[in-house]
N, C-alpha and C positions, 0 to 999 in steps of 0.2 A: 584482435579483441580478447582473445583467448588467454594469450600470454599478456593483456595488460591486467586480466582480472586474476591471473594467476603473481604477479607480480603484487600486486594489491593484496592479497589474501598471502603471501610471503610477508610481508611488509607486518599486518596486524598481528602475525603468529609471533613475528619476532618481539612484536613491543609490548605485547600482551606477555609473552615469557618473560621477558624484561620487568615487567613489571610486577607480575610473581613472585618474581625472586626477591625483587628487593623487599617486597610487603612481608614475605617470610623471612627474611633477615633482619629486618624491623622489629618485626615482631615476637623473635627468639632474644633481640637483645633486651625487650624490654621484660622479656618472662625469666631470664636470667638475674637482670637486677632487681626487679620488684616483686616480690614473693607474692605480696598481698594482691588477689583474687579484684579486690575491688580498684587497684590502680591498671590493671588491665582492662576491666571492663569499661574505663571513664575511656581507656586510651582507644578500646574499638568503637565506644559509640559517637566520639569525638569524631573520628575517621568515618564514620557512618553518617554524620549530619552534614560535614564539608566536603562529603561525595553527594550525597542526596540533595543537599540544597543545589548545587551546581546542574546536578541531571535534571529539577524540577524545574530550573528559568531554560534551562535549554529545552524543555517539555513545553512552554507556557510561548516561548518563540516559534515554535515551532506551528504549534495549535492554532498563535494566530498569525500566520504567515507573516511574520516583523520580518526586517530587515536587518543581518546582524551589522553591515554600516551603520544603523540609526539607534539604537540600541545598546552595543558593547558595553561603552563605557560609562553608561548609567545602569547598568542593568548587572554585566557580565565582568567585569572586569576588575574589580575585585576577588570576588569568587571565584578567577581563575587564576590569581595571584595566591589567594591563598594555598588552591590545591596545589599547583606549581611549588611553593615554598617549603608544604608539607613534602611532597615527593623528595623537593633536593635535601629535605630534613633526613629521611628517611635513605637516603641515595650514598648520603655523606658515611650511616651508622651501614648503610649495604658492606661500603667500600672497608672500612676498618676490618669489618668481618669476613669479606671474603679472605682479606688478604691472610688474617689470619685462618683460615682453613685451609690457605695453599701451603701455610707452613706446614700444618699440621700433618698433611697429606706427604709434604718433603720428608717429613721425623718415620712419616709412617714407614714412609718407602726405604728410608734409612735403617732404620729398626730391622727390616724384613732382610736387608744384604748381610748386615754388619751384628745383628742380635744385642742391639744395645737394649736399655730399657727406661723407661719415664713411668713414673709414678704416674694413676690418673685421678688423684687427687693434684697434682702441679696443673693438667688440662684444666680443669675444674674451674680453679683457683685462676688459670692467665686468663680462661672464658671469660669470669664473671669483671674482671679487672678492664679487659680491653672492650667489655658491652658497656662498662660505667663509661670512658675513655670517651668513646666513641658516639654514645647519643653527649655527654656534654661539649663535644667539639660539635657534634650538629646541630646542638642548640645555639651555640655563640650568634649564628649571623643572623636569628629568626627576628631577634628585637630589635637590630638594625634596618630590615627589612621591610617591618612595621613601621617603623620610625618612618621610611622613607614613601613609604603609602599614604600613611594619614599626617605628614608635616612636611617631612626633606621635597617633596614634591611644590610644596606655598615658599621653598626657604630661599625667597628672591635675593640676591646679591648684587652687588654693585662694584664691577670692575673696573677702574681707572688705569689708563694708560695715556699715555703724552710721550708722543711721536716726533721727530724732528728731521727739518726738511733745510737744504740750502735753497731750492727753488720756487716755497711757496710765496704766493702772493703778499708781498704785505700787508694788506687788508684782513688777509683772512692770519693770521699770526694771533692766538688762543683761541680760534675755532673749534668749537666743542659738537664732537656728534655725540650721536646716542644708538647706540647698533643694538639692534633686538633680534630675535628669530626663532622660527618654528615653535608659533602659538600654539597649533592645534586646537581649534577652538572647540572640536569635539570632544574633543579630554577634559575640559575645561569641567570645573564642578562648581567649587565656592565661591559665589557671586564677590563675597566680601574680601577675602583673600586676591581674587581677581582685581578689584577696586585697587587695593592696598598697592598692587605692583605697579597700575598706572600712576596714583601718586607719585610713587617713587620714580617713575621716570619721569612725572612732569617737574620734579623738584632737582633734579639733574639741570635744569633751565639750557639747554641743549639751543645750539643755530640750528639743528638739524636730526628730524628722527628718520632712520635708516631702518625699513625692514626687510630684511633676507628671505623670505619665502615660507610658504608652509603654514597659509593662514587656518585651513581646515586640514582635518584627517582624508576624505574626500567629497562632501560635499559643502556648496555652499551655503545651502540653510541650516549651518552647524554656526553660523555664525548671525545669527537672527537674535538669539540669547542675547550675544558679546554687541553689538554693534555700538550699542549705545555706550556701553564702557570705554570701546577703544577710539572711538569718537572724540572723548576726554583729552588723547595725546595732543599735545600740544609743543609747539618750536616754534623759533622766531623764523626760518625760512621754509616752513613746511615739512610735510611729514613722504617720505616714498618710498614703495616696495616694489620687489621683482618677484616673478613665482617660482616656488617650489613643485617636489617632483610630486608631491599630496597634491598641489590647486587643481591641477588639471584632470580629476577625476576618472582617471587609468585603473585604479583600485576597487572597481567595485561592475559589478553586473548589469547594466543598464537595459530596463526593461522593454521602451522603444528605443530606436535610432536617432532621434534627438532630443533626448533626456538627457546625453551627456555634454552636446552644446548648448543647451540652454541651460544645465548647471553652470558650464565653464563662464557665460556671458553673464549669469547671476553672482557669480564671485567676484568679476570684473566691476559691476555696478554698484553692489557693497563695501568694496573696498573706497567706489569715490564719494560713496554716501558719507563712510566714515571720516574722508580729508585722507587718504591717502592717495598719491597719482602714482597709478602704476607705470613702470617702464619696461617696454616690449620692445627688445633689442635695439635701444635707440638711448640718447644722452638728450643732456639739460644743462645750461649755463647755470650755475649759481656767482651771482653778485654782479658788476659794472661792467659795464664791455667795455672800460682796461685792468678790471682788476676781476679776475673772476676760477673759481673750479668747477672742470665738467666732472659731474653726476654720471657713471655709465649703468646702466641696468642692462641683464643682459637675462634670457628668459634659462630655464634648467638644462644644464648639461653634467652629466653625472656620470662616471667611468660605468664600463661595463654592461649592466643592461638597462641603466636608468634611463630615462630619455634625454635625450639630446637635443633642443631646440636652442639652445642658447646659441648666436653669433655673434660673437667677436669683433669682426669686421665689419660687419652690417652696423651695430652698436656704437664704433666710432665713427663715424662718416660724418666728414664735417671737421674733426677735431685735428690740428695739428701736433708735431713732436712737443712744443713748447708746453702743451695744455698741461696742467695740473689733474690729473686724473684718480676717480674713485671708483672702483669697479664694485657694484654688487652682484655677487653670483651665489646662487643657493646652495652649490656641494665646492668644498675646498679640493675633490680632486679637477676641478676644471683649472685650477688654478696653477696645483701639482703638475697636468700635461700639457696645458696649453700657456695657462697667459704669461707663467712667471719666466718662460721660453720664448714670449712674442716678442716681434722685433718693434713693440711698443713699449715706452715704460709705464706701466702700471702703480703708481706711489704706492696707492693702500687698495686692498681688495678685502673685502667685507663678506664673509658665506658663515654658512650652519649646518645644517640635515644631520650632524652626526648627532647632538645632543650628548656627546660624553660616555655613547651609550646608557644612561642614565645611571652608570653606575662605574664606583670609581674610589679610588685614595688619591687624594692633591691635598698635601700640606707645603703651603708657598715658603719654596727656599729649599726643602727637602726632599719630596716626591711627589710624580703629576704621572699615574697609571692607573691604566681603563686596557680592560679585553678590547678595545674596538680599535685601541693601534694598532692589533695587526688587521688590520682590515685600510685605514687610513692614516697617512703616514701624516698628517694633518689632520687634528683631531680636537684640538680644544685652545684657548688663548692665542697670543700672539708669536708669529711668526716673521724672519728677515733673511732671504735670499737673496743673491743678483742686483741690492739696492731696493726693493721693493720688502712692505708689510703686506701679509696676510693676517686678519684677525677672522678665527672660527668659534662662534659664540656657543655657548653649549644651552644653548634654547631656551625658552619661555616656559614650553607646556612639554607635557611627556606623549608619547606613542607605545602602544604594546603593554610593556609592563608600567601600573598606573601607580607611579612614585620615584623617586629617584632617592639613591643610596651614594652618600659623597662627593655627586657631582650633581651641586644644586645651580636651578634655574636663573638664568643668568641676564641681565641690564648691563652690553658695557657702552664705556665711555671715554671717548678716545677727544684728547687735545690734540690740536696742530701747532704746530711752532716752528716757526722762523728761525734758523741758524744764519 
């Protein structure tokens, strides 16, 4: 107990020095460029309202024992974007200046061997040069950031792909799905913007709407709001999802012992409110029993320490080598170790959870990079190994940070075709 509070109180001392420093490095480069008295004081009291206003919702949750599940993201989560954006603002102008003080400390130590000498008018003068430098480089990404807060987060896209098979069904030869994923209906803010994105996937006029998992953050009356919205979705063969590693309400403190089955079985009954059938490790014919493709749903399995309920085997029972197969699976690493390795072929496989990490550069034809490759070597559009597609859609709604930066919310839409 000893060593975990001491562990703990090592942990705050570090990050609290950390933070120190950068606020004093901040804040020398801003008294270096701006002389004037009064753009200083805008600059603390500014940093004064975007700490305080943060500490008074977290004071007001507190007082009345909310739940920060139910909450966050109508409440907090902006304001903790903001501060966060401020820090890295701040973090960015840290780094310029430390680096420059480690020179200066190299000149010193040189000076002291070698008896060279530097005018401390040229210090003076590289200060004031490398504190301009450096808050205008940490200003570059702030308006981007915002950008991706209050709009890149609505900037729904529509991705087209047309896939092609020597073994699909005739019948099914310009089969149009429509793959969606990871709503998060708790992130969910603007009803009308929300509206706007079902539109657009009902005007897709899709056989088939596909959803990948992750209908709430974690619970299911986050989606009481949405119901009627995504009720809207409409396809000519129906609408089906599998769960994500959010449905299953692992994220959060559950106050009795079955609060968190009777979430799980209230996500389950919403979802068929809505017209989706979900599928829990098991498949579906679509079309004639002789012309038809099995649907596989397979429930979350996710590398590492995500949960694992998804089976594979159990999911195809029933289905021969011949079948036409679509797998939905919520994390593309199940894909990565297990299926595109299974001694089944898999045609196309449908997953999401990464969301692109919401953030990102993709200019098509030229470059498609996100920090979250290295984490998943599968991470956004489509993919072809072994004879098989993977498509990983980079999500609906956002988690954590409330916006996305470059890698906007994504509808795709995948043809089949007949070679």
């Amino acid at each position: 107990m000893k060593a975990n509070l001491k562990n703990i109180a090592l942990r705050w001392t570090f990050l609290i020095i950390v933070f120190l420093v950068v606020e004093i490095y901040a804040f020398q480069a801003f008294k270096t460029v701006f002389k004037n008295n009064w753009t200083l004081k805008i600059y603390l009291a500014f940093n004064a309202l975007i700490i305080c206003n943060l500490i008074y919702r977290l004071i007001v949750i507190n007082n009345n024992s909310l739940d920060f599940s139910d909450v966050f993201y109508n409440y907090l989560s902006i304001p903790f974007a903001i501060v966060f954006t401020l820090f890295g603002f701040k973090l960015i102008i840290s780094s310029f200046l430390f680096i420059e003080d480690s020179s200066r400390l190299f000149i010193f130590f040189y000076k002291s061997f070698f008896s060279a000498t530097e005018s401390n008018s040229f210090f003076v003068q590289r200060r004031n040069f490398i504190s301009k430098i450096s808050i205008l480089a940490a200003a570059l990404p702030i308006p981007f950031v915002l950008h991706g807060i209050f709009k890149g987060r609505h900037n729904y896209r529509v991705i087209n792909y047309e896939l092609e098979f020597d073994d699909l069904p005739e019948k099914f030869d310009g089969y149009k799905l429509t793959h969606i994923s990871d709503i998060h209906s708790g992130s969910l803010q603007e009803t009308n913007k929300v509206e706007y994105a079902v539109d657009l996937i009902n005007k897709q006029n899709s056989d088939l709407v596909l959803f990948t998992g992750d209908f709430v953050n974690n619970k299911a009356n986050e989606l009481n709001k949405w119901k009627r919205v995504f009720s809207k979705i409409e396809s000519r063969d129906g609408k089906y999802s599998v769960l994500g590693n959010h449905d299953y309400g692992d994220y959060v403190s559950w106050k009795y012992k079955g609060d968190k089955k009777k979430n799980f079985l209230d996500l389950l009954s919403i979802q068929a409110e809505m017209g989706f059938k979900l599928l829990l490790n098991e498949n579906i014919k679509i079309g004639s029993e002789s012309q038809s493709i099995s649907l596989v749903g397979v429930e979350n399995w996710g590398k590492g320490g995500f949960k694992k309920k998804g089976d594979i085997d159990k999911a195809c029972e029933g289905l021969t080598k011949n079948d036409f197969k679509i797998v939905m699976s919520h994390d593309p690493s199940h894909w990565d170790k297990i299926l595109k390795n299974h001694n089944t072929r898999f045609h196309l496989t449908l997953s999401g959870h990464t969301h692109g990490m919401q953030f990102g550069i993709e200019i098509p034809g030229l470059i498609k990079w996100s920090p979250v490759k290295w984490v998943y070597k599968y991470w956004a559009g489509l993919y072809h190994e072994k004879n098989q597609f993977l498509n990983v859609n980079r999500g609906f709604g956002v988690l954590g940070f409330p916006g996305r930066v470059g890698v906007w919310p994504e509808i795709s839409v995948i043809t089949l075709k007949k070679v």
